[in-house]
C-alpha positions as CSV (number, residue, x, y, z in Angstrom):
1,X,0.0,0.0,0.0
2,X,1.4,3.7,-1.0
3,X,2.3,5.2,2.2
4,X,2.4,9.2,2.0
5,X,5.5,10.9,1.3
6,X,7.2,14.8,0.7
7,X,5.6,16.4,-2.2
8,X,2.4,14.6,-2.1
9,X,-1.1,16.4,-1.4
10,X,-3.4,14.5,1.4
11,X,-6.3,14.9,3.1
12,X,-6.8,13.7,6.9
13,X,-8.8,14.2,9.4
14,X,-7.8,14.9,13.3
15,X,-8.6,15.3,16.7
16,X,-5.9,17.8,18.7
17,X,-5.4,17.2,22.2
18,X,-3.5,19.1,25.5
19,X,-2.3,17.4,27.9
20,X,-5.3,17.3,30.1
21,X,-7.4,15.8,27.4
22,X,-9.0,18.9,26.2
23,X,-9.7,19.0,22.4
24,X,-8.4,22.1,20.9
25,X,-9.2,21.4,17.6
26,X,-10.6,18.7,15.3
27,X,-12.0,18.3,11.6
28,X,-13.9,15.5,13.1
29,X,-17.2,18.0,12.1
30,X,-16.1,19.3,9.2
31,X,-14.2,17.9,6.1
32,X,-10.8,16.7,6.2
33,X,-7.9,19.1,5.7
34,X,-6.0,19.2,2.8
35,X,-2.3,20.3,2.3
36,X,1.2,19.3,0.6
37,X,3.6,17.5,2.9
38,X,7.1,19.3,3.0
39,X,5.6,22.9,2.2
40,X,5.6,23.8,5.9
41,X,1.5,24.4,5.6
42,X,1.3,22.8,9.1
43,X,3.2,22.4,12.0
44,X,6.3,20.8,11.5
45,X,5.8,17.8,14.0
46,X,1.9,17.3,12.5
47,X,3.6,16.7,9.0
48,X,6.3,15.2,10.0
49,X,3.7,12.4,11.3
50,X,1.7,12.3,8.2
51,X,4.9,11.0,6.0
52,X,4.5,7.2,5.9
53,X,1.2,6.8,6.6
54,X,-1.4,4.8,4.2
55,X,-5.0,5.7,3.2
56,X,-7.1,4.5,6.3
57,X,-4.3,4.6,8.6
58,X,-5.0,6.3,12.0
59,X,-2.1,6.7,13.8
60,X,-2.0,9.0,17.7
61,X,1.2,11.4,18.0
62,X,2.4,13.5,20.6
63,X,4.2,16.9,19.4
64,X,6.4,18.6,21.6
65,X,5.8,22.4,21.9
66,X,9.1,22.9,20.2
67,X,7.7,21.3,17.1
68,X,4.4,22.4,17.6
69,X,4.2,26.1,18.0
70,X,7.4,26.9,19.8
71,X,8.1,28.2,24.0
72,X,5.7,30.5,25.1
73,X,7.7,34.0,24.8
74,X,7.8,36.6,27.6
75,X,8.8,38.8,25.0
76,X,5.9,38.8,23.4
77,X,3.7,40.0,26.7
78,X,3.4,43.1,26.8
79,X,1.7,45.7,29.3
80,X,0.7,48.6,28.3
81,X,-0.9,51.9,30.0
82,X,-4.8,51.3,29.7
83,X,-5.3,55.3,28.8
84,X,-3.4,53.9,25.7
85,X,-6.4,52.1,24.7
86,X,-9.0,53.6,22.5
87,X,-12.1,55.2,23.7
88,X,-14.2,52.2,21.7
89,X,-12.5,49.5,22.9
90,X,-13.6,48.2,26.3
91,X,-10.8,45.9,27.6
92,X,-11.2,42.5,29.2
93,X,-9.6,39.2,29.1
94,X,-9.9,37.1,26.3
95,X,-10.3,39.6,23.8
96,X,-8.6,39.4,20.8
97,X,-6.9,42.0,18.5
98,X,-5.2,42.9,16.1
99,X,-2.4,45.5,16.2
100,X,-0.8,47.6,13.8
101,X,2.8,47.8,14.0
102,X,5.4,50.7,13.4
103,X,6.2,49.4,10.1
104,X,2.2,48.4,8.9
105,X,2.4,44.6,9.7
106,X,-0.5,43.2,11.8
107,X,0.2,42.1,15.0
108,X,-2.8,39.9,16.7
109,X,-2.8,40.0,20.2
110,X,-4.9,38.4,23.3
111,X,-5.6,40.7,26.1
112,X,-4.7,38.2,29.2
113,X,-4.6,40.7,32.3
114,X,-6.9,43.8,33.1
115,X,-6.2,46.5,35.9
116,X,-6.9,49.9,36.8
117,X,-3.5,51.1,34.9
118,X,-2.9,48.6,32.5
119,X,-3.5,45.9,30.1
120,X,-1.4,42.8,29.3
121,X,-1.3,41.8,26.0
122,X,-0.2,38.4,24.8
123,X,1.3,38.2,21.5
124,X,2.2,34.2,21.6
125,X,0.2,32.0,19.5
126,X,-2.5,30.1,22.0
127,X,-0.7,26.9,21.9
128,X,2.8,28.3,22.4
129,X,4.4,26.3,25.0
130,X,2.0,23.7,25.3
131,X,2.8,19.5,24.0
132,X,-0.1,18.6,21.6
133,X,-1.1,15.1,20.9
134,X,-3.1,14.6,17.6
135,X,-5.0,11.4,16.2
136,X,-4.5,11.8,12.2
137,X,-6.2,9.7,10.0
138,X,-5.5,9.6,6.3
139,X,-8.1,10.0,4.1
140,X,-6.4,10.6,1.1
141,X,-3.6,10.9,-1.1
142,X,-3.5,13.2,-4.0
């Protein structure tokens, strides 16, 4: 049986998982994903699970953060004064935004921490930091 290799366009369907069984993710309820292994269209430990598999094949891998989506970054919280933020905006945890940086990129943002004087913004992706353990089945290859 063909088993799925760099280069090749699949389809599969997964569940994501954290380390306390909570599902992050899945396309369990929608269709399948599709993408080209070795393009870097996923994370790098996802694709790197996919390669080898066969059509039908459901396989359960854990991904360390570090090929996932990287350490969480204390760099990338930041605390600003809260008389910085607009007038319109109303801040409180768990919003998300999107920021516009000195040289016009877009930087999205999670507001993590509300005070009287300031508001913590998290710049990390969600899943920064954290292990992830996916069940990938492959539906297809292309």
């Amino acid at each position: 049986m063909r088993q799925a290799e760099n280069g090749d366009t699949v389809r599969v369907h997964y569940t994501g998982r954290l380390d306390d069984g909570t599902i992050f993710d899945s396309s369990r309820d929608r269709e399948s994903i599709k993408f080209t292994l070795g393009r870097g269209q996923l994370i790098k430990g996802f694709e790197d699970a996919v390669v080898g598999m066969s059509v039908g094949e459901v396989k359960t891998v854990r991904i360390p953060s570090d090929e996932a989506y990287g350490p969480h970054r204390e760099e990338l919280v930041l605390r600003v004064p809260r008389a910085q933020f607009p007038p319109n905006i109303e801040p409180r945890k768990g919003l998300a935004l999107s920021i516009r940086q000195p040289d016009g990129g877009i930087m999205e943002v999670e507001i993590t921490e509300v005070s009287e004087d300031s508001v913590t913004l998290d710049a990390n992706h969600p899943l920064a930091g954290k292990d992830l353990t996916f069940e990938i089945e492959l539906v297809e290859i292309a």
